[in-house]
Structures are given as C-alpha cells and as structure tokens.
C-alpha positions as CSV (number, residue, x, y, z in Angstrom):
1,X,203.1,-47.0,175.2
2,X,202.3,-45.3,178.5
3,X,203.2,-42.2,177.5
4,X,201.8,-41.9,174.6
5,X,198.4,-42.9,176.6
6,X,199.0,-40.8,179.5
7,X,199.3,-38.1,176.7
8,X,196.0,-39.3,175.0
9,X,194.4,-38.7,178.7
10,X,195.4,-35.0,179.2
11,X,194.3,-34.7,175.6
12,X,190.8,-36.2,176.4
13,X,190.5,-34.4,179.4
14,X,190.2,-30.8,177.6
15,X,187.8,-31.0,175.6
16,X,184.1,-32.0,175.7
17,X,183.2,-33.6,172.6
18,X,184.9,-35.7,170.3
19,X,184.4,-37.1,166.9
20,X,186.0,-39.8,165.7
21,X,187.4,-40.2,161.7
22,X,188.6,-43.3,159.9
23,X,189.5,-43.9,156.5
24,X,187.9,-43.6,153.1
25,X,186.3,-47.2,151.9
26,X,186.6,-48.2,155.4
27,X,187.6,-51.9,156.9
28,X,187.3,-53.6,160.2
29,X,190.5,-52.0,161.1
30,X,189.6,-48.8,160.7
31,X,185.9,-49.2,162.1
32,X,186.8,-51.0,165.1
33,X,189.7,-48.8,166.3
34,X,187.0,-45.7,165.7
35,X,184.4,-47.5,168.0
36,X,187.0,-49.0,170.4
37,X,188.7,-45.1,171.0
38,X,184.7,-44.0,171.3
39,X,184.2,-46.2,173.8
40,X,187.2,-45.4,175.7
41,X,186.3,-41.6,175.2
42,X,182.7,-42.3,177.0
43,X,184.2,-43.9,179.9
44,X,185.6,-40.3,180.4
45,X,182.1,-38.8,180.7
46,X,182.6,-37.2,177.3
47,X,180.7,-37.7,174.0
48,X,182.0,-39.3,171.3
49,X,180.6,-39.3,167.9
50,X,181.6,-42.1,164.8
51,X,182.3,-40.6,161.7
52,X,180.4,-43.0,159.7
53,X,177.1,-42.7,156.7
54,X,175.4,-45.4,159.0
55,X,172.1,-44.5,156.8
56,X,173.8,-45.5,153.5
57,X,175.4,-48.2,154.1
58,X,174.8,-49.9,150.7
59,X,178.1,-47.7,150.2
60,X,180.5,-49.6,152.2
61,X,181.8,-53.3,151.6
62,X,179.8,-56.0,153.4
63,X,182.0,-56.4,156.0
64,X,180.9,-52.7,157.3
65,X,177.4,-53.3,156.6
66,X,177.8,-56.9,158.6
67,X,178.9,-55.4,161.8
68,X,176.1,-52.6,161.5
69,X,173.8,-55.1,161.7
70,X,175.9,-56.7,165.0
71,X,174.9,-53.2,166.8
72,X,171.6,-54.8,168.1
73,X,173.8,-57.0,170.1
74,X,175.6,-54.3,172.2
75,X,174.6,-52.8,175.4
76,X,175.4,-49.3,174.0
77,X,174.4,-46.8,171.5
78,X,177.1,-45.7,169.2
79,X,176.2,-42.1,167.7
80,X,177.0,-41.6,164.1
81,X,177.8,-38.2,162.4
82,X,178.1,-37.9,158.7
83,X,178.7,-34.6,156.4
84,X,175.4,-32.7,157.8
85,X,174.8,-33.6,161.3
86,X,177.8,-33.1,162.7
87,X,177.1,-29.4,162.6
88,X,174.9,-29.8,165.9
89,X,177.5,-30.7,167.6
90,X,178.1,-28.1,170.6
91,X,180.9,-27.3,172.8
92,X,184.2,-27.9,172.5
93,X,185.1,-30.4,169.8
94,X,188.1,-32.4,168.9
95,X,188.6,-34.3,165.8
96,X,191.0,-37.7,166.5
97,X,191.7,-39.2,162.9
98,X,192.8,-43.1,163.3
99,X,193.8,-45.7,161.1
100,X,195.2,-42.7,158.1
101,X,197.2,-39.6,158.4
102,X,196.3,-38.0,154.6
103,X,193.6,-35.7,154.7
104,X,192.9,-36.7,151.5
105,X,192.0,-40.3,152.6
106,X,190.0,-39.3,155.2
107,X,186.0,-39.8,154.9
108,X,185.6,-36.5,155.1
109,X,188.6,-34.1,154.8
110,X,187.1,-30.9,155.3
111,X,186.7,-31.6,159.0
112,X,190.6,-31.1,159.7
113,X,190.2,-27.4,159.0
114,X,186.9,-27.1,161.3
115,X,188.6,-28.8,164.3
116,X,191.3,-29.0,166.7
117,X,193.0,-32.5,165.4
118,X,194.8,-35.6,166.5
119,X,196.2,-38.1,164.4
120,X,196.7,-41.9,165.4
121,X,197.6,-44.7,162.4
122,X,200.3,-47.5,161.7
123,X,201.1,-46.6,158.1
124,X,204.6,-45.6,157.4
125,X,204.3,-41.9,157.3
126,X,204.2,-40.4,154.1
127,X,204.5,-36.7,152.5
128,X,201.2,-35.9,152.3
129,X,201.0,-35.9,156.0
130,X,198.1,-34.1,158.0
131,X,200.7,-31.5,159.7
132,X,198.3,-28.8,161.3
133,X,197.6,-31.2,164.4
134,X,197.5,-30.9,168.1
135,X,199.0,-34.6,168.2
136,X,200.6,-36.6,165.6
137,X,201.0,-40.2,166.7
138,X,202.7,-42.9,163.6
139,X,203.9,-46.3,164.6
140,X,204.4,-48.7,161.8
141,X,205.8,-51.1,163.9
142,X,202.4,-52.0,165.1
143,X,199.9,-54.5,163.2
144,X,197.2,-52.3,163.6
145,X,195.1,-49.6,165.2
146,X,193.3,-52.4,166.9
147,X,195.9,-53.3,168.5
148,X,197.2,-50.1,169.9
149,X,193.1,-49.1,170.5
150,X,193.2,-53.3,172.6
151,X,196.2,-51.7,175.0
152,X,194.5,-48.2,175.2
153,X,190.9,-49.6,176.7
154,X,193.2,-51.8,179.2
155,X,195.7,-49.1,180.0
156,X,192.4,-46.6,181.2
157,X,191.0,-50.2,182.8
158,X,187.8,-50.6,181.1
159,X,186.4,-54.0,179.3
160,X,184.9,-52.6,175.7
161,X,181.7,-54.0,174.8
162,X,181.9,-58.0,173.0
163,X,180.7,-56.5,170.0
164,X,183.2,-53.8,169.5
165,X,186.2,-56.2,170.8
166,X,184.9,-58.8,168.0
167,X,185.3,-55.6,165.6
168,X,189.0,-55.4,166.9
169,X,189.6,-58.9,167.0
170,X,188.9,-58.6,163.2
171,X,190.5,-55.8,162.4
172,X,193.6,-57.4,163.6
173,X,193.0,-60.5,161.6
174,X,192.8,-58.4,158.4
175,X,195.1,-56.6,158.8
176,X,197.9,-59.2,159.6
177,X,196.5,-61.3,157.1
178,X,195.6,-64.2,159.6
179,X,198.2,-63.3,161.9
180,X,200.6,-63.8,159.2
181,X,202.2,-60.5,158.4
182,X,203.6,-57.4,161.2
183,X,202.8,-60.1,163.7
184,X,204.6,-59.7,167.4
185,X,204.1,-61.3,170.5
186,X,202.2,-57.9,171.4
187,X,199.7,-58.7,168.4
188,X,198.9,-62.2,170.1
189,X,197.9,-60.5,173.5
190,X,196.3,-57.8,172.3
191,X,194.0,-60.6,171.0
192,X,193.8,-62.6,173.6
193,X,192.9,-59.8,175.6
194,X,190.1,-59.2,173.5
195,X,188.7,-62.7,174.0
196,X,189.2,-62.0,177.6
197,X,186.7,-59.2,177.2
198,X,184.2,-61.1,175.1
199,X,185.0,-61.1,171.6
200,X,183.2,-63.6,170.0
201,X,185.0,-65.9,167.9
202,X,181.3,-67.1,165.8
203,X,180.8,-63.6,165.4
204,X,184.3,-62.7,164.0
205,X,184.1,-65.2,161.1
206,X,180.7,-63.5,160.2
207,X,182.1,-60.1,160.3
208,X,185.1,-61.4,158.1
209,X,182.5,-63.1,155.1
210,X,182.1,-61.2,151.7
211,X,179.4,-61.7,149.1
212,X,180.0,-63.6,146.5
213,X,179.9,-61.0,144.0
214,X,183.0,-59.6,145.6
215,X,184.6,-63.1,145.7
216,X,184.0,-63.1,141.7
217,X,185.0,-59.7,141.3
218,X,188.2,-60.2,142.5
219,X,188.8,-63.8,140.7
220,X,188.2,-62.0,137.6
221,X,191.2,-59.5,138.4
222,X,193.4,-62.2,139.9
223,X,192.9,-64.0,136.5
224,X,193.8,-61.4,134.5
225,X,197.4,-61.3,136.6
226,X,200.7,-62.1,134.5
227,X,204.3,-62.2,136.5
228,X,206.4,-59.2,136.2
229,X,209.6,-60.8,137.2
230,X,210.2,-64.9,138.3
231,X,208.7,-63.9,141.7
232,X,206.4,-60.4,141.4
233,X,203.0,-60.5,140.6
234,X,201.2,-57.8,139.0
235,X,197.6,-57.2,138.0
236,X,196.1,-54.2,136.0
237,X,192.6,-53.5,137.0
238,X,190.8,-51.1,134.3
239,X,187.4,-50.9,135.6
240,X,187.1,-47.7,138.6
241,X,187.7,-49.7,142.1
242,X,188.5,-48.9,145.4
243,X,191.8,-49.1,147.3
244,X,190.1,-52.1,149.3
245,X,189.9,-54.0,146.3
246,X,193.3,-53.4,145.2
247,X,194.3,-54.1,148.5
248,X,192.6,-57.6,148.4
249,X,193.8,-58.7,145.5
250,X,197.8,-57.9,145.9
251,X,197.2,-59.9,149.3
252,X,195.8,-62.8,147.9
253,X,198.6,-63.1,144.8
254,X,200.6,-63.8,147.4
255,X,198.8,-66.8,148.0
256,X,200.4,-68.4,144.8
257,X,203.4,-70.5,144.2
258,X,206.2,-68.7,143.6
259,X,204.7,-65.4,144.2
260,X,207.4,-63.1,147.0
261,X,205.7,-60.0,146.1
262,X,202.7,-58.2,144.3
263,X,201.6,-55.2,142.9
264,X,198.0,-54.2,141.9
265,X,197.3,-51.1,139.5
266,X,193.9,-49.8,139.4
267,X,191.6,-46.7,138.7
268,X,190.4,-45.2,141.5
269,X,188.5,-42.4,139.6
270,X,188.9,-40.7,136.6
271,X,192.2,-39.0,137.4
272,X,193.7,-41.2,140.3
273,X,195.7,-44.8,139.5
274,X,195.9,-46.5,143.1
275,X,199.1,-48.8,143.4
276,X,198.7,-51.5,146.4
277,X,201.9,-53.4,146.8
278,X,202.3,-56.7,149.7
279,X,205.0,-58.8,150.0
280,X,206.2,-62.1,151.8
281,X,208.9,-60.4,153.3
282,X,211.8,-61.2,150.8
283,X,211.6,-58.4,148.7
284,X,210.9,-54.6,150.2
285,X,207.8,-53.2,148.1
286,X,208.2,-50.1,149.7
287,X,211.4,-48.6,148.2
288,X,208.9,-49.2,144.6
289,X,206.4,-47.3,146.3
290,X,208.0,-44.7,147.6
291,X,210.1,-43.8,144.3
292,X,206.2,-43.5,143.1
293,X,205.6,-40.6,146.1
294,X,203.7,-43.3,148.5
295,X,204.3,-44.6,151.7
296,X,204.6,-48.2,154.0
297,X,206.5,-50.9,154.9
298,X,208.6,-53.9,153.6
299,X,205.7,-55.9,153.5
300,X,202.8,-53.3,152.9
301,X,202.8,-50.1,150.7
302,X,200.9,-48.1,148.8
303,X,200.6,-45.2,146.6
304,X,197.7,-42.8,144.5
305,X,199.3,-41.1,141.8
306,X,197.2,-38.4,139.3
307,X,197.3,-37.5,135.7
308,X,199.0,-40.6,134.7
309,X,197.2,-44.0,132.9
310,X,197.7,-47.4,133.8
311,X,200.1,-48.4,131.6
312,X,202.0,-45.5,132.6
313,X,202.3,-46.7,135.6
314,X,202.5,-50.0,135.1
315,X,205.7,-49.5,133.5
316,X,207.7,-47.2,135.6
317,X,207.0,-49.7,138.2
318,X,208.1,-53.0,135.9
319,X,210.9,-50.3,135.0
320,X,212.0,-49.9,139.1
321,X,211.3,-53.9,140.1
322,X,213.6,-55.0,137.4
C-alpha cells in the first residue's frame, strides 16, 4: 500500500481544504474511515471538514447518533458540513469520497460536480462508477475502509484519537461480521493496531448496540423469510427501508441452519427495489447481483434497480439462483 499512500500525500499536499464524503444511511464503517482520513488530513496542517447532518441526527441509525454523543470524549473538534454550510468553505477544496464510488449513493451527490474528487472504497467496482475523478482507488480485497484508513494514520506516523480508533475498530467489526467474513491476517493488525492507539473495547460494544425498535423491526422481516432453494434465504420487505436494513437482515439469515446464502428485497423509495445479497462463502452471490446491474463480492453484493416491483424482482432472482 505504500504507493497508493505516498500518492494520497502528493494529493494532500495540493490543496488546502478538504471535505470528506461517506455514504448515504451511513455505518460505522463509513463514519469512521471519514473521521480517521480527517484526522490524518489535519496532521497535514490542512482543514478537513465531515460530511455529515450532525444537527439532525434523529436521521441516522443509532449507531451514528451513539458515537456523536462519544465526541465529548475526544481531544479534538471534528467540523461538520452539510448541504448549506459547506458553501463557506474558502480556498482550494478537494472532495475525497470513501467507503462508495456511485455518486448516487453518496450523501450528497451534487458535490462531485462542485469539486476536484478522489474516490477510496472496498466494494467491487460497479458501472455506475464516479469516473470524472482526480484519483480512483477500489480494493475489494480489503475488509474495509477502516482498515485501509488503520494503515494510512500509521504509514504518515500519527496515533488517531481513542475515540475515532474505537469508530474504526467498529467499523471493522461490522463490516467483517465479527471478524468472520473478508478477514486476513492484515484485518487482525489493523485492529490490534487500533487498540494500540486507544480504542476502547467498553466503548466499541456501546457503539455497536441498536434500539430495540430496530431489533423488532428486523425480527418482523426475518420472520416473514421463506427458503428459495434447500440453502438460500430470501426475504421480501414491503414497507420503504434503507439499504442498512436490508443489509442487516440478509447477514443475520445467515445465522440459520442450513442457510449458505441470502438475499433481501426491499423498497427503498417509491421507484427503487434494493437487493442485499451475503453469503457463507459456498455459493457466489455476486454473479446474481451482477446479472441484476450491481456490484460485490462472493460473499457481499448488492444491487438498486428502478421501475420494477418486488415480486418482479423477486423472481428474476429465484429465476437466476435456481
């Protein structure tokens, strides 16, 4: 990786502000990658600014609005931007998008066509690809951003702050599904390396809580799930949800005896059906997904498809898996 941070450097070093994007309905992957690459900016003596609606946070999961309320803890500010303010932003600007690379994911897409642009994110790259960029930068080989942001803060030789590295440490738990899934030897240093910095392990399992109401939510969904085949899961969710949800629940069908694979179908508005598909590793959801125009991994895929319904969909893809 160090030339793809010794090219993140000279990147850094020309401009004087940056702001920092994640993903629409974002996680702990996503957050903490965004406040780990800020962090890593600052020790540049440049200013970084978090994409983020920190004064509505009501419209994030719990997990986001749990490590908000960790930011007391930290030694250092972290400066949000949102659709308005970022406007006051002076000086030469860079926009570095993590944890996505569709502009239609993105929190707030518009910005790509503002801004000079990087791109960092793990997901198998797909069509719909942000290709105007200064930098395009896909592994899917790695677990997470958090893990490529972990090696980033110790390639430039700083120690992040205990609360951001706690967000990292997180992230990476999530999205390996308890170190379970896309898990190297890399992915175990990476985290021990944020323990060495002070991620704290108490704070970690608050961060990774959810309500109750979400727990419910989802076991109404999960209960509602029928087997497509002798060893695929599937789960039609009618009610508008987010790709998070979807997410959740295709990981924790898995969980099931007899379940190799999983796919959840949902509305994500009126016009959009998200399709999250996880695996064990036996069966490759991603040559369904990307018959369906998506993108990811054996393991981890996912597609939005618009102007069909869900049974539509539902049966092109029990059409495909059988």
């Amino acid at each position: 990786m160090e030339h793809l941070f010794n090219k993140l450097n000279e990147i850094i070093n020309e401009y004087d502000n940056f702001i920092v994007m994640g993903h629409k309905d974002p996680d702990l992957d996503s957050l903490g990658s965004s406040l780990g690459l800020c962090e890593i900016i600052e020790s540049f003596n440049k200013k970084a600014y978090l994409f983020l609606n920190d004064k509505h946070l009501d419209d994030y999961n719990s997990n986001i609005s749990q490590a908000f309320q960790s930011f007391e803890k930290m030694k250092k500010d972290i400066v949000c931007v949102n659709q308005r303010s970022y406007r006051k932003i002076k000086g030469d600007t860079l926009l570095i998008v993590v944890d996505v690379h569709s502009q239609d994911r993105l929190e707030y897409p518009e910005l790509v066509n503002i801004y000079d642009t990087i791109v960092l994110d793990h997901h198998i790259k797909n069509k719909d690809y942000i290709k105007d960029t200064k930098f395009l930068y896909v592994d899917s080989n790695l677990s997470s951003m958090s893990e490529l942001i972990t090696y980033y803060a110790e390639f430039v030789n700083i120690d992040l702050d205990n609360v951001i590295a706690t967000i990292l440490l997180a992230g990476i738990e999530i999205d390996t599904n308890g170190f379970n899934l896309k898990t190297t030897s890399s992915t175990y240093e990476a985290a021990s390396t944020l323990m060495e910095m002070g991620a704290d392990s108490i704070l970690k399992q608050e961060l990774l809580k959810e309500s109750k109401e979400e727990y419910m939510k989802r076991a109404t969904f999960i209960r509602n799930s029928f087997m497509a085949t002798n060893n695929i899961a599937m789960c039609l969710i009618n009610t508008e949800s987010t790709t998070k949800e979807l997410a959740e629940v295709a990981q924790e069908l898995l969980t099931f005896e007899d379940v190799k694979a999983s796919f959840v179908i949902g509305k994500l508005d009126e016009n959009i059906i998200g399709v999250s598909a996880r695996s064990l590793g036996h069966i490759d959801v991603s040559t369904t997904i990307k018959q369906l125009g998506g993108g990811g991994n054996s393991s981890n895929a996912a597609v939005q498809i618009k102007n069909k319904t869900l049974k539509e969909v539902k049966q092109e893809i029990i059409d495909m898996i059988k």
